[in-house]
C-alpha atoms as an extended CHARMM CRD file, in Angstrom:
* protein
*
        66  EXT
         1         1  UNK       CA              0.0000000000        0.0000000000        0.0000000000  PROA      1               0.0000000000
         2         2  UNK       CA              1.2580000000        3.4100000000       -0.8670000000  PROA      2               0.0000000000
         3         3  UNK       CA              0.6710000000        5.8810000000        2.1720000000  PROA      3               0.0000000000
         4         4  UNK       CA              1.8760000000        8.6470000000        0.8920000000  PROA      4               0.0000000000
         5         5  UNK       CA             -1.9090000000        8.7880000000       -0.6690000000  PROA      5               0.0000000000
         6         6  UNK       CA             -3.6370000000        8.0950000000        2.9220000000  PROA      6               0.0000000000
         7         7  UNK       CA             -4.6630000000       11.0180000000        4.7980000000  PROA      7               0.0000000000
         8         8  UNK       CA             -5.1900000000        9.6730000000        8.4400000000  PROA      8               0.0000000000
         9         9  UNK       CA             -6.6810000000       13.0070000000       10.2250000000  PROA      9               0.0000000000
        10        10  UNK       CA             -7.7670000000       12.2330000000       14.0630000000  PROA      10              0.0000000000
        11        11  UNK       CA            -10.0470000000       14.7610000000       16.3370000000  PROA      11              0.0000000000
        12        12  UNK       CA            -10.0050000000       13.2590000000       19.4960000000  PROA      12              0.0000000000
        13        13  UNK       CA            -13.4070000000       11.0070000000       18.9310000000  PROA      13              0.0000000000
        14        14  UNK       CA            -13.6750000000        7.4450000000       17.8380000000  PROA      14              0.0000000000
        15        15  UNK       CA            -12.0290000000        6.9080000000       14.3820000000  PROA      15              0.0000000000
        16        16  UNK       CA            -11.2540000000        4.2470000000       12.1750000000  PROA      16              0.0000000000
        17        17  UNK       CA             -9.7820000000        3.5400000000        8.8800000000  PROA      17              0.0000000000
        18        18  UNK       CA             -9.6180000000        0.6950000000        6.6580000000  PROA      18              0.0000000000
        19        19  UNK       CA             -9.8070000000       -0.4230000000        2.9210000000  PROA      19              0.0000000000
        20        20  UNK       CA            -12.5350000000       -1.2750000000        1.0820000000  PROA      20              0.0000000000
        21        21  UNK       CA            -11.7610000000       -4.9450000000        1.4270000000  PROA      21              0.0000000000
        22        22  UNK       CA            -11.2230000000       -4.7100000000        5.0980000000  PROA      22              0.0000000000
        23        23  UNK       CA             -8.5170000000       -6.3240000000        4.7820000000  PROA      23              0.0000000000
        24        24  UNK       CA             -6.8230000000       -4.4960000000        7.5670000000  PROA      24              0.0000000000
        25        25  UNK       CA             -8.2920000000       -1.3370000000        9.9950000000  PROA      25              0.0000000000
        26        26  UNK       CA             -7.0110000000        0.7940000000       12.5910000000  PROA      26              0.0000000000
        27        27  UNK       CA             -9.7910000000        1.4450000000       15.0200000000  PROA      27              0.0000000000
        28        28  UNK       CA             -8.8310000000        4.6420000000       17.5040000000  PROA      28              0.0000000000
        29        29  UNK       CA            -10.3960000000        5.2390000000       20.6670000000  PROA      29              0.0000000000
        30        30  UNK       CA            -11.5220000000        8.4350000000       22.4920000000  PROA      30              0.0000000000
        31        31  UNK       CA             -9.7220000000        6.6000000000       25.2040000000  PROA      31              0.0000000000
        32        32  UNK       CA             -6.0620000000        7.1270000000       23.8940000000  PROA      32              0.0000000000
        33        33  UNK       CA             -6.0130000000        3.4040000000       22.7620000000  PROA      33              0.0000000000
        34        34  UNK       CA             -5.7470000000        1.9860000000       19.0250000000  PROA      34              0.0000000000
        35        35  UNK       CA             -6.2940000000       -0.9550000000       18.1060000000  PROA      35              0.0000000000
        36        36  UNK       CA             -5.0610000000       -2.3430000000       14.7050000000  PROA      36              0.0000000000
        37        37  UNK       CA             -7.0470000000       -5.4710000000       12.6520000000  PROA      37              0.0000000000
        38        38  UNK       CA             -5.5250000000       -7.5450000000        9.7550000000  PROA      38              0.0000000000
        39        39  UNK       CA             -2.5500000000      -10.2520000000       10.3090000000  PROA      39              0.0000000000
        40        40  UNK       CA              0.0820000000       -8.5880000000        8.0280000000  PROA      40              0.0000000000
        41        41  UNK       CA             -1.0270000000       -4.8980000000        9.7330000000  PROA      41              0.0000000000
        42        42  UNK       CA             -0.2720000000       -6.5020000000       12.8800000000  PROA      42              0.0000000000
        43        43  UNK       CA              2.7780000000       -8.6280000000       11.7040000000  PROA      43              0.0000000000
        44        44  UNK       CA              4.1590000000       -5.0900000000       10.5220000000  PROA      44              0.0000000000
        45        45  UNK       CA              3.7740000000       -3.2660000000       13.7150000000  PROA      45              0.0000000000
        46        46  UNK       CA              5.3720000000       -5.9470000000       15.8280000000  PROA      46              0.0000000000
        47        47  UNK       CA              8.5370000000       -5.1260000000       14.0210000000  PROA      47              0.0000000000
        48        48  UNK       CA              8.0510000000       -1.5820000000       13.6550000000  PROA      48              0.0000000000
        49        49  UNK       CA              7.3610000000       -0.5190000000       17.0920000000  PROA      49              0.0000000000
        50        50  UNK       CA             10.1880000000       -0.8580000000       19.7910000000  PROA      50              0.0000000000
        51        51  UNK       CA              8.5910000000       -3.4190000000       22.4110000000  PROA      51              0.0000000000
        52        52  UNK       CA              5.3000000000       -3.3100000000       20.7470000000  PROA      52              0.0000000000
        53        53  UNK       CA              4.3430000000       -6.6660000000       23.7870000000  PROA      53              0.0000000000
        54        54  UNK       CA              4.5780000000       -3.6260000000       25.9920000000  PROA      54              0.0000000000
        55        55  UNK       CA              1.7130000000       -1.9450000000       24.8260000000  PROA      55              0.0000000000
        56        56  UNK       CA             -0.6720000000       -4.8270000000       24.4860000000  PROA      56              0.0000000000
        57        57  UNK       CA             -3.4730000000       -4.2290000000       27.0190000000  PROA      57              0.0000000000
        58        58  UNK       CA             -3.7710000000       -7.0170000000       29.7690000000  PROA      58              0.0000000000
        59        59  UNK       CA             -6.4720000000       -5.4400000000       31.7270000000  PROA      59              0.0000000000
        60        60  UNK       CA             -7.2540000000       -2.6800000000       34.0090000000  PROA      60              0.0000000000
        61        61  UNK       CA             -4.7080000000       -3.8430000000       36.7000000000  PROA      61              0.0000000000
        62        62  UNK       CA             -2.1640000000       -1.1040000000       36.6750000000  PROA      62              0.0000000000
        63        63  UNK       CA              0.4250000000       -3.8130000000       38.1840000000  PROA      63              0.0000000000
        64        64  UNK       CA              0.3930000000       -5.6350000000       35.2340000000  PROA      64              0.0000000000
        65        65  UNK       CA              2.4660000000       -2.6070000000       32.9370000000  PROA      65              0.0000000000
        66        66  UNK       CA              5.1290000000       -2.2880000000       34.9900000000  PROA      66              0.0000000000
């Protein structure tokens, strides 16, 4: 995919983007969490994002994200 064509503009509400295929989406929450849908989207940003496990939400338990 070529995202220098995607415009991904956020306001603070719920958002989310995808293709027309849904083949992948990136849901974004009012909440400050985002949540991103579609294997190879996912695959990607485990190797993008420095410790990307440390960002995975395990529950409300603050403990737990330490």
């Amino acid at each position: 995919m070529d995202t220098a064509s995607v415009a991904f503009y956020y306001t603070g509400a719920e958002g989310f983007w995808t293709t027309g295929d849904s083949s992948w989406m990136v849901y974004v929450s009012h909440e400050n969490s985002i949540t991103f849908g579609g294997r190879w989207l996912i695959e990607h940003m485990q190797k993008s994002v420095p410790l990307f496990e440390k960002y995975i939400y395990k529950g409300f338990d603050p403990s737990l994200y330490v």
